[in-house]
C-alpha positions in Angstrom: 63.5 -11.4 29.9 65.5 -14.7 28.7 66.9 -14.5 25.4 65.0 -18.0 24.5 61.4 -16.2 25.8 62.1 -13.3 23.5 63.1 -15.6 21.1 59.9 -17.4 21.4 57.8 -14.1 21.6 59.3 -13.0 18.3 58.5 -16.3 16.5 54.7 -15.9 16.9 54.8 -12.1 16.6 56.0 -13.0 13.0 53.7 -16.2 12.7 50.9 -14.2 13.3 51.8 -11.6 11.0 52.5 -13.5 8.1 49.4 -15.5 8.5 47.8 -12.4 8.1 49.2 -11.0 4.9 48.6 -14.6 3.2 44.9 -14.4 4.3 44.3 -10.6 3.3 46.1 -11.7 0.3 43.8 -14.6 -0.3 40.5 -12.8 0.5 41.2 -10.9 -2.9 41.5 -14.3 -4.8 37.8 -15.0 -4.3 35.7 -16.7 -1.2 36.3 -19.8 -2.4 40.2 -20.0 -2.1 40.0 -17.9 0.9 37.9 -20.2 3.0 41.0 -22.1 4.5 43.8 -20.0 3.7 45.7 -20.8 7.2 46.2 -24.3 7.9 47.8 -25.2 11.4 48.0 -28.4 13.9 45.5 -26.1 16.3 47.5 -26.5 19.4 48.8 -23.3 21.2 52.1 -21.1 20.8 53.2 -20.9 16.8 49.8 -22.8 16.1 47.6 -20.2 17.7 49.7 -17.5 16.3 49.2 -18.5 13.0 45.4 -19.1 13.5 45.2 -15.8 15.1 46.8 -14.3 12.1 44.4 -15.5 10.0 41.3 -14.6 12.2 42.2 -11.2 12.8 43.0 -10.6 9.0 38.6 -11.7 8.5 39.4 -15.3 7.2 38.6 -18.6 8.2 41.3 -21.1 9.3 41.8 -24.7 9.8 42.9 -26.7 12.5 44.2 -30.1 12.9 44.4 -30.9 16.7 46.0 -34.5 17.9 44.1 -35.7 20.7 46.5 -36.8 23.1 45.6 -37.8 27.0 47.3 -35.3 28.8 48.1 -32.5 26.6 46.4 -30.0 24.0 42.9 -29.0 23.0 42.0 -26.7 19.8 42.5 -23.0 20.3 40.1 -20.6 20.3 41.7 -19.3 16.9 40.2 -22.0 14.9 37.1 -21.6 12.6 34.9 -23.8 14.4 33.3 -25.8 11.3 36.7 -26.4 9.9 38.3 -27.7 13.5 39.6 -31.5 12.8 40.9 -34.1 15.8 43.0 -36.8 15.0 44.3 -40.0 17.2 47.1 -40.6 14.9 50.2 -38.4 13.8 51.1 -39.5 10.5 47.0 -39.0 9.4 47.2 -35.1 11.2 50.3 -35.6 8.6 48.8 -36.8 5.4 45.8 -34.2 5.9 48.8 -31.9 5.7 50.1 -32.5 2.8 46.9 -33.5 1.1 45.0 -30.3 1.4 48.0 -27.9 1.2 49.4 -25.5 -1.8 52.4 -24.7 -0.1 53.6 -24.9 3.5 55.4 -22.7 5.9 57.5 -24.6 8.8 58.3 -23.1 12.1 59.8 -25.9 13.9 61.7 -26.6 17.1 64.0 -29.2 16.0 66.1 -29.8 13.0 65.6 -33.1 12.4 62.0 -32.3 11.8 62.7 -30.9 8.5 63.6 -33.6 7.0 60.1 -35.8 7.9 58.2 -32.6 6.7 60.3 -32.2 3.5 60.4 -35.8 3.0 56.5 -35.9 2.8 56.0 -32.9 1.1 58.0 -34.2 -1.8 56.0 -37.5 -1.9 52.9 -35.6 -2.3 53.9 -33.5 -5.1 55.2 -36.6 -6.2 51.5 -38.2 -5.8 50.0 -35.1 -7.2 52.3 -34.8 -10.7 51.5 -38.7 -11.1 48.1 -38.3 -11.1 47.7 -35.2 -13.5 
């Protein structure tokens, strides 16, 4: 097996598995903060992992898909009621930040982490101004 498939194969072993524990660990806060412990863009790969985590663990997950022309629908993962489409990027984006307590980043690319840092400091930026 290539080293970047096992590499690959390892990231959404742990995905999965973490999304787990945080959702197990949720369902003990109460069915209200448990309802969308797992948050993810609802695509396959890390997405699905993460969404299958969650699912497998008893709770419900939430997934915000981009519809784009030739590429990705939801996975099979995602609670159904709670399974969101977008047209645009940065409002799949905002919906991230908006709804989230903390986030967990798996990402391909570097330079990625800065745009996802970068808006998760503005909204705790928005969120400190307005309390």
């Amino acid at each position: 097996m290539p080293r970047a498939l096992w590499k690959c194969r390892v990231t959404m072993k742990k995905a999965r598995e973490l999304s787990h524990r945080i959702t197990t660990w949720a369902l003990t806060l109460g069915r209200v903060r448990a309802a969308s412990s797992s948050v993810s863009g609802g695509g396959p790969g890390i997405m699905e992992a993460a969404n299958r985590g969650a699912a497998e663990a008893g709770g419900k997950s939430i997934g915000l898909s981009i519809e784009l022309p030739h590429e990705q629908f939801a996975n099979a993962y995602i609670s159904p009621e709670l399974s969101l489409n977008f047209h645009y990027f940065f409002m799949r984006k905002l919906w991230f930040a908006q709804i989230a307590k903390a986030l967990i980043v798996f990402s391909r690319r570097l330079r990625h982490h800065g745009r996802i840092v970068g808006n998760a400091h503005a909204a705790a930026d928005r969120k400190a101004a307005a309390q």
